[in-house]
C-alpha positions in Angstrom: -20.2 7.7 13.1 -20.2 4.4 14.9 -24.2 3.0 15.2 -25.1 1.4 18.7 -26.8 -1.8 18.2 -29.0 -3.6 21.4 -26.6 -7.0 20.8 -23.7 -5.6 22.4 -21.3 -8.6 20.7 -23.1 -7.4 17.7 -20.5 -4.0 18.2 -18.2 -6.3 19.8 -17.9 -8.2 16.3 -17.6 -4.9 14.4 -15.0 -3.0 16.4 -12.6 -7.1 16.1 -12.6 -6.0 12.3 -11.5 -2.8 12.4 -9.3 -3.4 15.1 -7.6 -6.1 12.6 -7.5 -4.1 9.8 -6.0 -1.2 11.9 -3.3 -4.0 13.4 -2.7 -5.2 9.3 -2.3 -1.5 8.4 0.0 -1.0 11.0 2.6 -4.0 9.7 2.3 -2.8 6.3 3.3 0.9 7.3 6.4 -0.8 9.3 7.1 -2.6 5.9 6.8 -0.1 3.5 9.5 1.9 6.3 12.0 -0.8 6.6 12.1 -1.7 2.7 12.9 1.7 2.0 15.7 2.0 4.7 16.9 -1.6 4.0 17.1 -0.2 0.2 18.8 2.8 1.3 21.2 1.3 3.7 22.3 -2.0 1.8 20.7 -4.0 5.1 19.8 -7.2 4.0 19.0 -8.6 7.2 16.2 -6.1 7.5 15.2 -6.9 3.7 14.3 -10.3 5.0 12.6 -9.1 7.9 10.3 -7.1 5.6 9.9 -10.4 3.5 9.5 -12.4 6.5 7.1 -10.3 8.2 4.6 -10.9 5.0 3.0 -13.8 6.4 1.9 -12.0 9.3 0.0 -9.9 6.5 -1.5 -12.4 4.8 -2.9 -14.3 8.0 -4.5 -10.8 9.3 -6.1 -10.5 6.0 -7.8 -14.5 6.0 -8.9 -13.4 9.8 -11.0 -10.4 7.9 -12.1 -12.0 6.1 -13.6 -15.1 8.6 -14.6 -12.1 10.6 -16.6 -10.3 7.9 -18.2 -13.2 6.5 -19.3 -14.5 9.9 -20.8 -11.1 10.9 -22.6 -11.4 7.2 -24.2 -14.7 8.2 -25.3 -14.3 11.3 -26.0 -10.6 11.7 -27.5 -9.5 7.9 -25.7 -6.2 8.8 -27.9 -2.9 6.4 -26.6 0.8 5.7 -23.7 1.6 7.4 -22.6 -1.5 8.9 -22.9 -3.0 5.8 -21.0 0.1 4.3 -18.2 -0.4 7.7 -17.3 -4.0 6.9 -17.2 -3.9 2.8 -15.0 -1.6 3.7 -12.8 -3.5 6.1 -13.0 -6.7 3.2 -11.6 -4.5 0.5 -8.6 -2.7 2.5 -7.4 -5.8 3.7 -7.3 -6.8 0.4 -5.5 -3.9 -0.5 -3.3 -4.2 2.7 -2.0 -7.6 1.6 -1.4 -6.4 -1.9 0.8 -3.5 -0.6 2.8 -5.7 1.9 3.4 -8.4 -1.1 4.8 -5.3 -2.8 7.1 -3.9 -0.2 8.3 -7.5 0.3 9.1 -7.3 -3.6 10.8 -4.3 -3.4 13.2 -6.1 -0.3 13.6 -9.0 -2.9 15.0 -6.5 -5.3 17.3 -5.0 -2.8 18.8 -8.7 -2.1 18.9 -9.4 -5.8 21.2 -5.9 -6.1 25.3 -6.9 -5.0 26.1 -3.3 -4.0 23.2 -1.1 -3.3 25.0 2.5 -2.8 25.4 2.4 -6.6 22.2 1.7 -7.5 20.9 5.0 -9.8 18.9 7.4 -8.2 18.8 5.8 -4.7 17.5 9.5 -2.9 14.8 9.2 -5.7 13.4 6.5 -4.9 13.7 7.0 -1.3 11.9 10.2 -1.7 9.2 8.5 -3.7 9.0 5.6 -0.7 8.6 8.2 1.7 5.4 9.9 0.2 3.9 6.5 -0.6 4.4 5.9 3.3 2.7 8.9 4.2 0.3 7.9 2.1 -0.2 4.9 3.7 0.1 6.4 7.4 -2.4 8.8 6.6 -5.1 6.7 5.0 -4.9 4.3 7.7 -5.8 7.0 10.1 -8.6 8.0 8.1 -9.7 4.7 8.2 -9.5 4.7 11.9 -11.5 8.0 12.4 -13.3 8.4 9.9 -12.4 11.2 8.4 -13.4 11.8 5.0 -11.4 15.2 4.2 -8.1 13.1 4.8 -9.1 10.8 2.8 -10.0 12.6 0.1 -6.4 14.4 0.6 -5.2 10.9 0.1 -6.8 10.0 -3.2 -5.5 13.6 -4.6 -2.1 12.4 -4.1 -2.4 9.7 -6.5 -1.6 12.1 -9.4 1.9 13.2 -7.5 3.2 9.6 -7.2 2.6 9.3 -10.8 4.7 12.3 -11.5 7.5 11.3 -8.7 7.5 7.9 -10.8 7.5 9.1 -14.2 10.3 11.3 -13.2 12.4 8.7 -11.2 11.4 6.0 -14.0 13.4 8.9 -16.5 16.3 9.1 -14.6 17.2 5.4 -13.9 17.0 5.1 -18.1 19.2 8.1 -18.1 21.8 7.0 -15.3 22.3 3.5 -17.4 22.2 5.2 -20.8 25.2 6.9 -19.2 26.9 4.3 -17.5 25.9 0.6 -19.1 27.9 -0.6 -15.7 24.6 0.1 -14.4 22.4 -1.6 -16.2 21.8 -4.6 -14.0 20.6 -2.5 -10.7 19.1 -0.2 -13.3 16.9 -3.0 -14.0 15.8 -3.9 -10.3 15.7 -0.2 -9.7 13.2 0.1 -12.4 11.0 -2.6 -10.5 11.0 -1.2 -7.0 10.1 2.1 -8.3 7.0 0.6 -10.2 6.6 -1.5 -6.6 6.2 1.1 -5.0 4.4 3.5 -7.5 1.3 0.3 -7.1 1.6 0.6 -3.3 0.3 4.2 -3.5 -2.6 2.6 -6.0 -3.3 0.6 -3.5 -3.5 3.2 -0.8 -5.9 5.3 -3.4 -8.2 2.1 -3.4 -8.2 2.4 0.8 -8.7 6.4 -0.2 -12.2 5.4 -1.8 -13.7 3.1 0.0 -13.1 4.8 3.0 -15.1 7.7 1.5 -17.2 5.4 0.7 -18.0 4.1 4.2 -18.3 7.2 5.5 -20.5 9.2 2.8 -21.9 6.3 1.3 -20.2 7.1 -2.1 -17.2 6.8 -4.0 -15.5 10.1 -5.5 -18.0 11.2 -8.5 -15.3 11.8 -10.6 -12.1 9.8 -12.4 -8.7 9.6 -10.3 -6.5 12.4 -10.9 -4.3 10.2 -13.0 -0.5 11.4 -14.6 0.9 11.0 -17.6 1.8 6.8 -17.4 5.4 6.5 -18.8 5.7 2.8 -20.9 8.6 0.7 -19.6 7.9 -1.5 -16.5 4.5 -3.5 -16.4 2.4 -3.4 -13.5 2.0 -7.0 -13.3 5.3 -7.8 -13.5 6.5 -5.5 -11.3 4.1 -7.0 -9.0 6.1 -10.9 -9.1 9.4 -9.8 -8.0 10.9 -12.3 -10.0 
């Protein structure tokens, strides 16, 4: 799908962007990965790596967006191009919002003494896991433009909500049981809601990706789950 153009820094320009949103997608996947493991193993020295490594995030993310609004200046890009680097501006966007919330969710884990008992640890493990292959697989779709995978993405927005709703269910259960467990209950609660936003995020990527390639957005609302009322997005979003 790529266009030609007779300025050959012209495709120089437009392949830096991708190639930067590509390299930012690639930290966040590794994030996402290591939150999860440093959740499920009680490592806290790879927690702070994952809250470390945000910085990296955020500086790809204010390159995109010198890139982007350099090409916009000097090049007037129409159609597709134009299309190609929206594109590229929005997921980076996205990308810096979904590190900032696996760094949250490595914040938690710190925040929680003794992580084997927090309450449904396999739970939310499972529900990292599918927001990682969510993540992995958008990405790609990104890179090749490939719209059915893409779309396959933005179905599985629904899923998470049920994996979250469900997890969200059985913390409250676990500390109605066992009041011992109310305190990592509580950050439980959070990093499942951290991570429930990471696979919004990823379903943002989802449409404008289909976007960029058909040169429309779904025609139709989000496949959406039943919301369960008990963690707010925004705050979930804080880590604090």
């Amino acid at each position: 799908m790529t266009v030609q153009h007779t300025v050959r820094s012209y495709d120089s320009e437009l392949e830096e962007v991708t190639n930067r949103v590509l390299s930012m997608g690639g930290i966040v996947e590794d994030q996402i990965r290591n939150a999860m493991q440093a959740l499920v193993d009680g490592n806290r020295t790879l927690a702070q790596n994952v809250i470390d490594s945000d910085q990296r995030v955020d500086a790809h993310e204010r390159e995109v967006d010198e890139l982007v609004t350099r090409i916009v200046a000097l090049r007037q890009p129409m159609a597709e191009d134009l299309r190609r680097i929206k594109t590229a501006l929005k997921s980076a966007s996205d990308l810096e919002r979904m590190g900032d919330l696996a760094a949250n969710v490595s914040k938690r884990t710190l925040i929680i003494e003794d992580t084997s008992r927090i309450p449904q640890r396999e739970a939310l493990r499972r529900l990292g896991a599918a927001v990682y292959n969510m993540t992995t697989d958008i990405m790609n779709a990104f890179r090749d433009g490939d719209a059915d995978l893409a779309e396959r993405v933005w179905r599985q927005d629904e899923f998470i909500d049920e994996m979250y709703s469900s997890v969200f269910l059985a913390i409250l259960a676990d500390m109605i049981a066992d009041p011992k467990l109310i305190a990592s209950g509580t950050q439980a609660h959070f990093i499942a809601k951290n991570i429930e936003r990471i696979g919004d995020h990823a379903t943002n990527i989802a449409e404008m990706v289909t976007y960029m390639i058909l040169g429309q957005v779904p025609d139709r609302d989000r496949p959406k789950a039943n919301s369960v009322i008990g963690v707010d997005g925004e705050t979930a979003d804080n880590g604090s």
